[in-house]
C-alpha positions as CSV (number, residue, x, y, z in Angstrom):
1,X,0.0,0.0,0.0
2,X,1.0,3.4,-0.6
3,X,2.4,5.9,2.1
4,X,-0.9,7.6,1.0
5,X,-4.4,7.4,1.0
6,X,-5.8,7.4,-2.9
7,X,-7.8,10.4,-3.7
8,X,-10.3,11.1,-6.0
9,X,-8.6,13.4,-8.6
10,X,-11.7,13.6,-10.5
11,X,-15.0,15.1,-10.7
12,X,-18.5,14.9,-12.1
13,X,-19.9,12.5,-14.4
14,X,-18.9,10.2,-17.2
15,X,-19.2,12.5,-19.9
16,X,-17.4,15.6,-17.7
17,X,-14.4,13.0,-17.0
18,X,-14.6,11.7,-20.4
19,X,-14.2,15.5,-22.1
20,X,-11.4,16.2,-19.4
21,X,-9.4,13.3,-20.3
22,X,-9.9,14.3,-24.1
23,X,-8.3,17.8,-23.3
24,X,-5.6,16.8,-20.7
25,X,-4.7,14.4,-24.4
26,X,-4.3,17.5,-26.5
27,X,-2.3,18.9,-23.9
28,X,0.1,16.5,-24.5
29,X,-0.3,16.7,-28.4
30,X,0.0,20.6,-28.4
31,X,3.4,20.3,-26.3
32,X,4.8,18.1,-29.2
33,X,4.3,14.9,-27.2
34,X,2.8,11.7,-28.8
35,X,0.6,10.7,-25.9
36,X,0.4,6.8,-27.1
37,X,4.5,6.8,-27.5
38,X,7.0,4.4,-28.4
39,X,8.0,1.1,-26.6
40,X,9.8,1.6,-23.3
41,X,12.5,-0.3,-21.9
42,X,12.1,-1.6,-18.5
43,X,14.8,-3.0,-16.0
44,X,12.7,-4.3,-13.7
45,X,9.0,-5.2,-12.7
46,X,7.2,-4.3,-9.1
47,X,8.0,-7.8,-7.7
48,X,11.4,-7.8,-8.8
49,X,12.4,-4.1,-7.1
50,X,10.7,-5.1,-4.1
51,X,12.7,-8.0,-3.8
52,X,16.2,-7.1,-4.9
53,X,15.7,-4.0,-2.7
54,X,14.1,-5.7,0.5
55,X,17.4,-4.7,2.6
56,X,17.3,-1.0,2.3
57,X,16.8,0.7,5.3
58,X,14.3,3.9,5.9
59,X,15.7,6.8,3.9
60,X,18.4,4.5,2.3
61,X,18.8,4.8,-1.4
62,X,19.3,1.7,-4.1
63,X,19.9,1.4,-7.3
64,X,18.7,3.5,-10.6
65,X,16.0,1.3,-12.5
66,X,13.1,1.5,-15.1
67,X,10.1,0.7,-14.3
68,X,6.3,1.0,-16.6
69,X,3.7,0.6,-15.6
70,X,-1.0,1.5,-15.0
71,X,-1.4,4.7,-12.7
72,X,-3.1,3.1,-10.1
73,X,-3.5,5.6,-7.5
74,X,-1.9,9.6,-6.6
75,X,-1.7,11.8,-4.1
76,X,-0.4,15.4,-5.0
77,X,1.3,17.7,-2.3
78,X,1.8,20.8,-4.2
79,X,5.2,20.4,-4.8
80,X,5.3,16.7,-4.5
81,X,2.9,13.8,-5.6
82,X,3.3,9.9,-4.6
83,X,1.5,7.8,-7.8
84,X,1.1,4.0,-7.5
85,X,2.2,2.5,-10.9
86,X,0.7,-1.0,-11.4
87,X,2.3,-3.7,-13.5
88,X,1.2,-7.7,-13.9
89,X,3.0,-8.4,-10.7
90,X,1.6,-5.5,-8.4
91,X,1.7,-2.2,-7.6
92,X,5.1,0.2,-7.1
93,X,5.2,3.4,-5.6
94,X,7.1,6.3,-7.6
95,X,8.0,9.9,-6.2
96,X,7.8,12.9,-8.2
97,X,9.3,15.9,-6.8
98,X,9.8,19.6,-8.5
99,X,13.1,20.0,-7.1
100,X,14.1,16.8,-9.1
101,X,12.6,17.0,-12.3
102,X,12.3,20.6,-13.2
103,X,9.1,23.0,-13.3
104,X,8.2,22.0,-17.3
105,X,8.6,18.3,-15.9
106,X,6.6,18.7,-13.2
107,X,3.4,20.9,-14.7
108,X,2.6,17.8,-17.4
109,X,1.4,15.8,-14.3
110,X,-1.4,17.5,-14.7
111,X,-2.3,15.7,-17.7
112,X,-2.0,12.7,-16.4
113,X,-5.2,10.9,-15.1
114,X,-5.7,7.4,-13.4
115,X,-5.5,4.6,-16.0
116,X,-2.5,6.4,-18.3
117,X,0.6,4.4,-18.8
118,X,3.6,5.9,-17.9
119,X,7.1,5.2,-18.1
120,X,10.1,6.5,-14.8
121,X,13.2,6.4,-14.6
122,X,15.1,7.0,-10.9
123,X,16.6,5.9,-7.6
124,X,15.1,3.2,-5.3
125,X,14.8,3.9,-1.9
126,X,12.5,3.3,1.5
127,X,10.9,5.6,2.6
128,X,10.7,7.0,6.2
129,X,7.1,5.2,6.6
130,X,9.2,1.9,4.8
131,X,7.7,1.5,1.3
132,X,9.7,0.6,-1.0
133,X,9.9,3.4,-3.7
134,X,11.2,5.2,-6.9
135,X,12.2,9.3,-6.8
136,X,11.7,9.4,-10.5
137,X,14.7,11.8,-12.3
138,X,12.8,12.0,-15.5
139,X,9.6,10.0,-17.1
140,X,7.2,10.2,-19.7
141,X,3.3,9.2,-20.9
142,X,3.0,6.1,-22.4
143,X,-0.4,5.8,-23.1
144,X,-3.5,7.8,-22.5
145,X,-6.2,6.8,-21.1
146,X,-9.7,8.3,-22.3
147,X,-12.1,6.1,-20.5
148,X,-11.8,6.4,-16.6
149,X,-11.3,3.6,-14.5
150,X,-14.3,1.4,-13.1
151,X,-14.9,2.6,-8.8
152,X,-11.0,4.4,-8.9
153,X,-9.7,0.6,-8.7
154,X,-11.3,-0.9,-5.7
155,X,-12.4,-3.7,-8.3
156,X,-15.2,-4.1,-10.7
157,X,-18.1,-5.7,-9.0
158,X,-20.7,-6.2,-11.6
159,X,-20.5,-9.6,-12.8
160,X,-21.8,-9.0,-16.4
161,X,-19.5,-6.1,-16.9
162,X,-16.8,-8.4,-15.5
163,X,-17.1,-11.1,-18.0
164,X,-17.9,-9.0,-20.9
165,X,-15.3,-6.4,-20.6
166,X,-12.6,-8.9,-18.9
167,X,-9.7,-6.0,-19.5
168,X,-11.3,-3.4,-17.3
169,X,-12.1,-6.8,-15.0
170,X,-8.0,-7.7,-14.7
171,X,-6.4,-4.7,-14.4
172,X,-8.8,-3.6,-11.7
173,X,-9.1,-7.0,-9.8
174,X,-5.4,-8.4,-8.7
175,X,-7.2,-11.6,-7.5
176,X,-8.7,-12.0,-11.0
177,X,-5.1,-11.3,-12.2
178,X,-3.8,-13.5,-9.9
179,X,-5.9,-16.7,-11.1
180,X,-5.3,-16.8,-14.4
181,X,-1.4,-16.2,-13.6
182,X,-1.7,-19.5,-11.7
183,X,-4.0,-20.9,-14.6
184,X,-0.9,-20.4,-16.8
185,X,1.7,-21.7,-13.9
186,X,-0.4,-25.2,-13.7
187,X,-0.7,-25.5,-17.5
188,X,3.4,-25.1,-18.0
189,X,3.8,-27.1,-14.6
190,X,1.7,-30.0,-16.4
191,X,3.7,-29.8,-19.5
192,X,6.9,-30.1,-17.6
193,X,5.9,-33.3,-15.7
194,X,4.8,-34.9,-19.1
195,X,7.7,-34.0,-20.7
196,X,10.0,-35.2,-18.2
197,X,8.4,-38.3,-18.3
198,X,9.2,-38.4,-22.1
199,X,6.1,-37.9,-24.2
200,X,5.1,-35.7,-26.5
201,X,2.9,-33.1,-27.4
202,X,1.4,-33.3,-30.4
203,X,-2.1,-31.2,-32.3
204,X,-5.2,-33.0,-33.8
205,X,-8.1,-31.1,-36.2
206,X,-9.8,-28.8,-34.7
207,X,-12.6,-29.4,-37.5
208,X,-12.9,-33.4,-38.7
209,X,-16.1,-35.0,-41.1
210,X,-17.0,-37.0,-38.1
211,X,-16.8,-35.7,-34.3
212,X,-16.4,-38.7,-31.8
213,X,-14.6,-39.6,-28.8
214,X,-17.1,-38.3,-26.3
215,X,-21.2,-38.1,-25.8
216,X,-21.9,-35.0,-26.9
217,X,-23.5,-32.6,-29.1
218,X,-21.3,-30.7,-32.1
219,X,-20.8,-27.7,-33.7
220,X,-21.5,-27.8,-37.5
221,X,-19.3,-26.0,-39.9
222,X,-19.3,-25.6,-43.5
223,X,-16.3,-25.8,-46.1
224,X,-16.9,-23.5,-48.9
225,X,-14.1,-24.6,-51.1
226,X,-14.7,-28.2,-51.1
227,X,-18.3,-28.1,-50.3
228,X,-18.1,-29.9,-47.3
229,X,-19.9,-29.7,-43.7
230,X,-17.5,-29.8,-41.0
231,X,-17.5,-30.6,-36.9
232,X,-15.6,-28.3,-34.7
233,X,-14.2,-31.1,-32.0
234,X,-16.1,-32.5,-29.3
235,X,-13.1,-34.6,-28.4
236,X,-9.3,-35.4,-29.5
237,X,-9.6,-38.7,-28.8
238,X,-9.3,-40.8,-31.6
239,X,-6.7,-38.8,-33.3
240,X,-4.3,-39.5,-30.4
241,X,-4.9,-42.9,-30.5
242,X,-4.1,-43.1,-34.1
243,X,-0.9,-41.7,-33.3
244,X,-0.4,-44.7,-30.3
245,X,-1.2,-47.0,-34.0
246,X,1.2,-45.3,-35.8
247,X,3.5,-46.0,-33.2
248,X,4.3,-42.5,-31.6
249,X,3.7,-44.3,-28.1
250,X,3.6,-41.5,-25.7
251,X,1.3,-38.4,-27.0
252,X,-0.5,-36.1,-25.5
253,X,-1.9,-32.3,-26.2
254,X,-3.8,-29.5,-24.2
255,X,-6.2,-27.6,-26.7
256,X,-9.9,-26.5,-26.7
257,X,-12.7,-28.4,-27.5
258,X,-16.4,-27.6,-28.4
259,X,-19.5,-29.0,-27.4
260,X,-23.2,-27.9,-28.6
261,X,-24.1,-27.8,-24.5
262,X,-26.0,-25.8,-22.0
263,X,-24.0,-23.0,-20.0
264,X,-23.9,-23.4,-16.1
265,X,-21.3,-22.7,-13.8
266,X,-19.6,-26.0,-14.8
267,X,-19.9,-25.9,-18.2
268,X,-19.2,-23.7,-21.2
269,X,-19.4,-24.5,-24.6
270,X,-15.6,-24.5,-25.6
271,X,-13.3,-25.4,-23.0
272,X,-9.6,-26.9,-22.4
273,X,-8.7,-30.5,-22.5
274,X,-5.8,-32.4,-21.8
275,X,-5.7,-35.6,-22.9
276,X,-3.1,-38.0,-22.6
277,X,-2.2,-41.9,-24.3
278,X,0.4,-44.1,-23.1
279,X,0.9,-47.7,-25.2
280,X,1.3,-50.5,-22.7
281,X,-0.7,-48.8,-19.8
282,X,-3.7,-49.2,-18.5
283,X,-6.4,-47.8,-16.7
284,X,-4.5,-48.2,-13.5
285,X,-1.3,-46.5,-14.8
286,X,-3.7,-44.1,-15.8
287,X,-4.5,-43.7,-12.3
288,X,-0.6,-43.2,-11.0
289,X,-0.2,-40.5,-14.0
290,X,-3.6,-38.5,-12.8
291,X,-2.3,-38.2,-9.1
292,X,1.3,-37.4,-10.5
293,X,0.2,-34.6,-12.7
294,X,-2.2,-33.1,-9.8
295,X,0.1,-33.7,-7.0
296,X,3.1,-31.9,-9.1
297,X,0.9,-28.7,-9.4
298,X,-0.2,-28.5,-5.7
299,X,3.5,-29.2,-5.5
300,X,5.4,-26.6,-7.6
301,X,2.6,-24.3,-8.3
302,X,0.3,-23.8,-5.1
303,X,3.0,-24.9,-2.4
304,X,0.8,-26.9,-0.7
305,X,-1.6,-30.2,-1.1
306,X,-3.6,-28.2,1.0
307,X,-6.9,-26.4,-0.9
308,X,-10.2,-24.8,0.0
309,X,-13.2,-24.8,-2.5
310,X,-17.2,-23.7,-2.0
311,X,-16.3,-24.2,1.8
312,X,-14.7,-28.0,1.8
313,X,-11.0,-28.4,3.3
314,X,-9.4,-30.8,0.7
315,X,-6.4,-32.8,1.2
316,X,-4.9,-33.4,-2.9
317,X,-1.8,-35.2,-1.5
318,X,-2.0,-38.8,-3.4
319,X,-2.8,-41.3,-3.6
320,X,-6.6,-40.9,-3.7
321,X,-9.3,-43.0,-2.0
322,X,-10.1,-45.8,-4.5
323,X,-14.0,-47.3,-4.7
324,X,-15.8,-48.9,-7.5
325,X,-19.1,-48.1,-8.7
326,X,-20.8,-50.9,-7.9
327,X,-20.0,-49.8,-3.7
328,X,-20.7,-46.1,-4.2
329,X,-24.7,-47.4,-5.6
330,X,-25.2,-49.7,-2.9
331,X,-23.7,-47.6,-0.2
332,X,-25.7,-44.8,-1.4
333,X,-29.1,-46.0,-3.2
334,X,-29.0,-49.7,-1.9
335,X,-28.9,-51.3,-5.5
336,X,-25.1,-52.4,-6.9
337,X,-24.4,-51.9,-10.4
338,X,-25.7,-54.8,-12.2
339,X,-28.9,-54.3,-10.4
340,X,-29.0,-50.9,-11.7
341,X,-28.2,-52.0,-15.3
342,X,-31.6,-53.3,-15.2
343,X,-33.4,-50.9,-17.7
344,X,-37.0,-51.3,-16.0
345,X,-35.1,-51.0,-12.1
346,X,-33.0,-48.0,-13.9
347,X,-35.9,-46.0,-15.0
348,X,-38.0,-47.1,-12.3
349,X,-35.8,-45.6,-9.9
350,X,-34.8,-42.1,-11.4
351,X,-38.7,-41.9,-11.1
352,X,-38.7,-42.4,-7.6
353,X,-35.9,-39.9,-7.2
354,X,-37.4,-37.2,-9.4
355,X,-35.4,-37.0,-12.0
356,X,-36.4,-35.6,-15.2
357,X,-35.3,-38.8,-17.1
358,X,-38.3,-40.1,-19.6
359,X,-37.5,-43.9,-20.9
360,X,-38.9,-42.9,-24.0
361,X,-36.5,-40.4,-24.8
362,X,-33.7,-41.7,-22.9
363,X,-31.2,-44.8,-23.1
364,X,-29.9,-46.6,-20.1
365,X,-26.6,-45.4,-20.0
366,X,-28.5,-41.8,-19.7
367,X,-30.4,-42.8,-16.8
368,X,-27.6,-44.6,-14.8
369,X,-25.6,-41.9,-15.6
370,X,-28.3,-39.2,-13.9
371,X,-28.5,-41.6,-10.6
372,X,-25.1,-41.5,-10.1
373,X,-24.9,-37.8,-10.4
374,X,-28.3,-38.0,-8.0
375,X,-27.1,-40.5,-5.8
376,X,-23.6,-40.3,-5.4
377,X,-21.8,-37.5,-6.6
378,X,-22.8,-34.9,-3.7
379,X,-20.7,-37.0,-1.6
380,X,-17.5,-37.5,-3.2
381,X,-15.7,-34.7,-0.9
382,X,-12.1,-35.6,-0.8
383,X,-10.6,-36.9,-4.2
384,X,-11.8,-40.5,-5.4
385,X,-10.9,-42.7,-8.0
386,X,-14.3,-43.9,-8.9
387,X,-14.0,-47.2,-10.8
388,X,-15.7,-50.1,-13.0
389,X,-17.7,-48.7,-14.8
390,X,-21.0,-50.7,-16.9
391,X,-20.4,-50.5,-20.7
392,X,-23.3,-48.9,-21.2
393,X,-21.4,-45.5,-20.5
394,X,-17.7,-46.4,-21.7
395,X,-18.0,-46.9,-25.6
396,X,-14.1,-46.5,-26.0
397,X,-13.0,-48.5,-22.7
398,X,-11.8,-52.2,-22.4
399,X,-13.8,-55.0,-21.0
400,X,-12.9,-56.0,-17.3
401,X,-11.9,-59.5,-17.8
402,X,-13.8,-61.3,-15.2
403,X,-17.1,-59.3,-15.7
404,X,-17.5,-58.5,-19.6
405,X,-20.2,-56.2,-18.8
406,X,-18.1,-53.6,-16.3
407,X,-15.0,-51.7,-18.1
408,X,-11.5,-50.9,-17.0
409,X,-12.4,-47.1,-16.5
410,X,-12.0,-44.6,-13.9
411,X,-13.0,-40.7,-12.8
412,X,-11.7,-38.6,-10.3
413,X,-14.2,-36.8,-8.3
414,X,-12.7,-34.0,-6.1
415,X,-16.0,-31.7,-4.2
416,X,-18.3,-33.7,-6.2
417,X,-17.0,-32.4,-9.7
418,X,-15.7,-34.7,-12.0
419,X,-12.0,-33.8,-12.8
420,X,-10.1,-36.6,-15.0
421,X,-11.8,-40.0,-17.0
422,X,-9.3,-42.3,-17.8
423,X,-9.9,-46.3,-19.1
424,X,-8.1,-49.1,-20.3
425,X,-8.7,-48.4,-24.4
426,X,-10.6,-50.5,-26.2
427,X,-8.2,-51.6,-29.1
428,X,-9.8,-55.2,-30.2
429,X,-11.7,-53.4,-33.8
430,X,-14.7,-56.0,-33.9
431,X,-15.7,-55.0,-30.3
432,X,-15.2,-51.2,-31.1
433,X,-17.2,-51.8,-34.4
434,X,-20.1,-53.0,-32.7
435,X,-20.3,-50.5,-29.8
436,X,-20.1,-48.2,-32.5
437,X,-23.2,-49.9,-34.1
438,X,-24.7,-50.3,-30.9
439,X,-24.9,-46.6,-29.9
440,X,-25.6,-45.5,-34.1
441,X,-28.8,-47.5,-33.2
442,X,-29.6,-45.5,-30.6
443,X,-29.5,-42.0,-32.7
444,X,-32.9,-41.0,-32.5
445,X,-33.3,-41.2,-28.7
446,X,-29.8,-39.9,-28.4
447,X,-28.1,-37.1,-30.0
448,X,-25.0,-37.5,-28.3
449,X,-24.5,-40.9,-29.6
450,X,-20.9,-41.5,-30.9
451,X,-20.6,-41.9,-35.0
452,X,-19.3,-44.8,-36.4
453,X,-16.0,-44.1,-37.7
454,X,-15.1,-46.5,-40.1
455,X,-11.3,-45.0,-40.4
456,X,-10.8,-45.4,-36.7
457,X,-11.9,-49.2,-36.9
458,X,-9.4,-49.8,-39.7
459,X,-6.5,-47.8,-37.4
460,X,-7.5,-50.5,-35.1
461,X,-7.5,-53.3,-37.7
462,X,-3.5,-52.5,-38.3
463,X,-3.0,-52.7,-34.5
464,X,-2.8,-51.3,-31.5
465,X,-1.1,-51.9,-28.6
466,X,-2.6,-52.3,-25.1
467,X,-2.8,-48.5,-24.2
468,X,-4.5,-46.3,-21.5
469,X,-5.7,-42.9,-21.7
470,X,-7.0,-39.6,-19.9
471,X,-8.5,-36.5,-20.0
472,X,-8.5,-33.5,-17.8
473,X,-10.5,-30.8,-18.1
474,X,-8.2,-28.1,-17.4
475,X,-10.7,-25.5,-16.7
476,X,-12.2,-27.7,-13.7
477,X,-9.1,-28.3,-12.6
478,X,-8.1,-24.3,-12.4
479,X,-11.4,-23.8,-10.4
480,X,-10.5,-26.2,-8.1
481,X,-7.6,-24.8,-7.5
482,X,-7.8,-21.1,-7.3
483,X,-11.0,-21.4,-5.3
484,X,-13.3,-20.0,-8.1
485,X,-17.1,-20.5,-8.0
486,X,-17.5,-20.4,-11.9
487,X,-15.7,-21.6,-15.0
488,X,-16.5,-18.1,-16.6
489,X,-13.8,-17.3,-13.3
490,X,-10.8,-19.0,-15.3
491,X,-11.9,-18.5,-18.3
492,X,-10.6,-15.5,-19.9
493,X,-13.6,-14.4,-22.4
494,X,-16.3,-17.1,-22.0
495,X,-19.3,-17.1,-23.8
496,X,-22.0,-14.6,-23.4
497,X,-25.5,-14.0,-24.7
498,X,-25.0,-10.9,-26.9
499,X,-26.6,-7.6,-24.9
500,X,-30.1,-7.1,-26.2
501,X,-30.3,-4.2,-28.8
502,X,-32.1,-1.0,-27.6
């Protein structure tokens, strides 16, 4: 914090702020001065003088350093003024004197309004009150800025203004700042760990003639050129594992996917995915890799295994609590899985639970997939490894060998949100052929069946080895994380309902 209080250095309303603004920039123009100048070279950031000059003593002085940065904040003492300059690490406070920069010098301050860029030069030192600080020898504008800043920077409250104008949102909210400089850190912290561990990140099509490798609904596209309609990605799925056939054995790759869904505070309809295949895994090296990758971000990025989200104390230190689903139904509903698999038990008990599941416009996996959610989702707290699942809702997944109708398949649940779903891949091509079939057959009660993709089954028909794959969904992960209520929280510019026209 400053060794001042911030002050309100302007008056009246929008339009009188606006107008002042507009002649403080002609000021500038009319002394010869490009108010939207040339790039500036900076020594240091905020963090970085505050640490290399943490010794200094009140009144001592440091060295000479460059610093750019938001005004944030000023105080002006006639012939003296403290301004806070704000960069992506924090805020810095600089001192302008008369005595040091001249009279000409001094007078353009009064140009300057909360929200310019500006650009000092001068000697660090502490300050009798101990804040670390810069008495600026000379400096210039670096940008203007026309529009004043939302509530003189004690954060942009409105949450529609927030997500639709997210640049007045970060540079007035450090903690908004903040998360999405720890979104990066986790993504670069994941791709370290996977790299170290030797594979390799590779891309897929963003658009494809066919989109599989999850239940869900596409975006449709069109092709001008070669007259051809298009799916943006729902999945990258079956690409990666035509790279694991090719014989690139270790792939991975973080990218966005799109999915023709609802919008809730869970979901949005383009999102980030990681997705990861290993040949000669399995579901339960899956399972080592999914702890590895979350407990090397608590690890390197957070500090701690130690996280709080929606109220819940969570302890992300692996390894994870491990139950199938077949103990989580009958602890929880009093039916076990194959019970469950029952269509007219199934249907008959989402009834009884009130779930808005009709039979006649609903398959089974549908249904047991909405009593789980029902049943036992709300209480998987602390992170579990949720396993066995029925074939019904694992398409892709191998077959448990000693019960052909439960798959080698596993999801993480941490606060009741599903954060990784990983399986044993399904690489014989007659049983993937007529799952395929299977779910095709299904199409008109469900639009979220997968495709048959003929090209994938031949992949499969060359060979591939036993292999076991994961995916993440990055923006879950980040929520969980950073504490944030909402994806549109660590998502920079998420989706929004245009404003109605007036």
């Amino acid at each position: 914090m400053s060794d001042n209080d911030q002050i309100d250095n302007e008056s009246g309303g929008l339009d009188d702020q606006i107008a002042n603004r507009k002649k403080n920039l002609e000021s500038w123009r009319a002394a010869g001065i490009d108010p939207y100048g040339q790039g500036y070279h900076k020594t240091h950031t905020a963090s970085q003088i505050r640490e290399e000059n943490e010794g200094l003593e009140a009144g001592e002085e440091g060295e000479e350093v460059s610093f750019a940065g938001r005004l944030m904040t000023r105080r002006d003492m006639g012939k003296a003024a403290f301004l806070d300059l704000g960069d992506r690490d924090g805020s810095l406070q600089v001192y302008f004197r008369l005595n040091n920069l001249g009279e000409e010098s001094f007078k353009r301050l009064d140009w300057v309004d909360l929200g310019d860029f500006l650009g000092v030069k001068g000697q660090v030192f502490r300050t009798k009150r101990g804040e670390i600080s810069i008495k600026v020898s000379e400096w210039t504008i670096l940008s203007k800025a026309v529009m004043p800043p939302p509530d003189k920077f004690h954060g942009l409250k409105d949450t529609e203004t927030r997500y639709r104008q997210r640049y007045i949102d970060l540079f007035s909210n450090a903690e908004v700042r903040k998360t999405f400089v720890v979104r990066s850190k986790i993504i670069s912290a994941m791709r370290r760990y996977l790299d170290s561990l030797g594979f390799l990140e590779v891309e897929t099509p963003n658009m494809a003639t066919l989109a599989g490798g999850a239940s869900a609904r596409p975006f449709t596209t069109h092709h001008n050129a070669l007259d051809l309609e298009l799916y943006l990605r729902i999945a990258t799925e079956l690409y990666l594992k035509r790279c694991i056939v090719g014989g690139m054995d270790k792939v991975y790759e973080i990218g966005r996917v799109f999915r023709n869904e609802g919008i809730s505070t869970r979901h949005n309809p383009e999102f980030t995915l990681l997705e990861i295949y290993e040949a000669y895994s399995d579901f339960e090296g899956m399972v080592k890799l999914t702890e590895g990758i979350i407990g090397t971000i608590c690890k390197e990025v957070l500090g701690t295994y130690e996280v709080e989200f929606e109220n819940y104390k969570l302890n992300l230190e692996p390894p994870y609590r491990r139950a199938t689903m077949d103990e989580l139904f009958r602890e929880h509903a009093g039916k076990g899985i194959h019970e469950i698999r029952d269509r007219e038990t199934a249907f008959a008990m989402a009834k009884e639970a009130g779930l808005d599941v009709n039979p006649n416009k609903s398959t089974l996996a549908h249904c047991i997939d909405k009593l789980f959610e029902h049943y036992v989702e709300p209480h998987l707290i602390q992170p579990t490894v949720v396993t066995e699942y029925p074939i019904e809702l694992s398409p892709l997944a191998k077959r448990k060998p000693d019960d052909l109708d439960i798959t080698e398949r596993f999801e993480l649940f941490v606060a009741h949100n599903e954060v990784a779903n990983a399986f044993s891949e399904l690489n014989d091509p007659v049983d993937q052929k007529g799952r395929f079939e299977a779910q095709a057959a299904n199409k008109d009660i469900d639009d979220e069946a997968h495709p048959i993709d003929d090209d994938y089954v031949q992949a499969l028909e060359y060979g591939m080895p036993p292999t076991g794959g994961m995916g993440m969904g990055i923006d879950r992960l980040v929520m969980l994380l950073t504490n944030s209520p909402s994806i549109r929280d660590v998502i920079l510019f998420p989706l929004l309902r245009p404003r109605a026209q007036k």
